[in-house]
N, C-alpha and C positions, 0 to 999 in steps of 0.2 A: 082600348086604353083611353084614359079620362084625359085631355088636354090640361096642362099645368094652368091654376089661375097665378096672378102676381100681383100683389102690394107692389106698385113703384113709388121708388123713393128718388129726390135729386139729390146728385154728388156733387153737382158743382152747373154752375150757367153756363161755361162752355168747355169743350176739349182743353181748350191751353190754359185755363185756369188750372188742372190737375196737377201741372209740374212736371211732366216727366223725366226721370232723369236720364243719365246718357246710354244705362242699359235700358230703355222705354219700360220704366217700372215706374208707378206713383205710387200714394199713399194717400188713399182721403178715408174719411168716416162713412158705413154704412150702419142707421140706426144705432148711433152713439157707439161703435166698434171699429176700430180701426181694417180697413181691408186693402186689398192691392188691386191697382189697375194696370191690365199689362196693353202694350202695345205691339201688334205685329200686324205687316202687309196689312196695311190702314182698316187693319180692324181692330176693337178694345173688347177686352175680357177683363171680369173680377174675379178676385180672387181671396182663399184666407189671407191674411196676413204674416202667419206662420206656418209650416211643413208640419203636415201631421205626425210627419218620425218623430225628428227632435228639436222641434220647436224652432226650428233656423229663421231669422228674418226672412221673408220670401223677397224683400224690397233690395235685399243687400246682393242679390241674386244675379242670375241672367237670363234672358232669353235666348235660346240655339237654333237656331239656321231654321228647325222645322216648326218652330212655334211653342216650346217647351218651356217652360218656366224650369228651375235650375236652380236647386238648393245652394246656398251657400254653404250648409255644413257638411255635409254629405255626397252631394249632386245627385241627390232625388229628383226625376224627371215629371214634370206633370202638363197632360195635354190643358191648356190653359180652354177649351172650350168647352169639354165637360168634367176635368177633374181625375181623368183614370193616371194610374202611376204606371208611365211608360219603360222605365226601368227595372221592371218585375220584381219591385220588393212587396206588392199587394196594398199600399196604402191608396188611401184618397182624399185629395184636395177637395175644400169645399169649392164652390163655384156657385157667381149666381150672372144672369143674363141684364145683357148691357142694352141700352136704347139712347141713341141722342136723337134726341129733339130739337124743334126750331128753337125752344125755350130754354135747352138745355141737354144733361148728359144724366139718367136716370139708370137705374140698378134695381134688382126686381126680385122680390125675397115671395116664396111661397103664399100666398093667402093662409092664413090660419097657422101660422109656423110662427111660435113664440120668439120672443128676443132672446133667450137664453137657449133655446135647440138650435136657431139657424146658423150658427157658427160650430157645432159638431163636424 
């Protein structure tokens, strides 16, 4: 199997620029689209910005004990590191993979994956 390439893009010059709020959910832009950054056991994952069910802010959200991102309308469960729907309703979160850097905190969209398919 072919190793993923990635476009990285910068979300922000450092971790505490993102905001986190008290549930460690942020909110910044990836390629002019709003996405989530979660935090858990000092690691950061992104995320859609909305549940693929029913649209629920994922920001308004929480993270649970195992690292699950936690719908606010529903409590749709999503492993925040690749997107599978851990509460067996069969959806799936997008995701895309996080990098900080000495220069910053970068997010990393497919090579070749249009602005209007990578948020599918």
């Amino acid at each position: 199997m072919a190793e993923k390439k990635y476009t990285w893009h910068k979300i922000a010059d450092h971790i505490s620029e993102l905001g986190f709020a008290d549930n460690n959910i942020a909110v910044t832009e990836l390629a002019g689209k709003k996405i989530c950054i979660g935090k858990f056991n000092e690691s950061i994952f992104a995320f859609a910005y909305k549940c693929p069910h029913a649209g629920g802010v994922l920001a308004e959200g929480y993270i649970d004990a195992l690292g699950n991102v936690v719908c606010p309308l529903h409590r749709y469960k999503y492993d925040m590191k690749n997107g599978r729907n851990v509460s067996g309703e069969g959806y799936f979160l997008k995701n895309w993979p996080v990098e900080i850097r000495e220069d910053g905190v970068y997010a990393g969209m497919e090579a070749g994956s249009g602005i209007w398919n990578i948020f599918r």
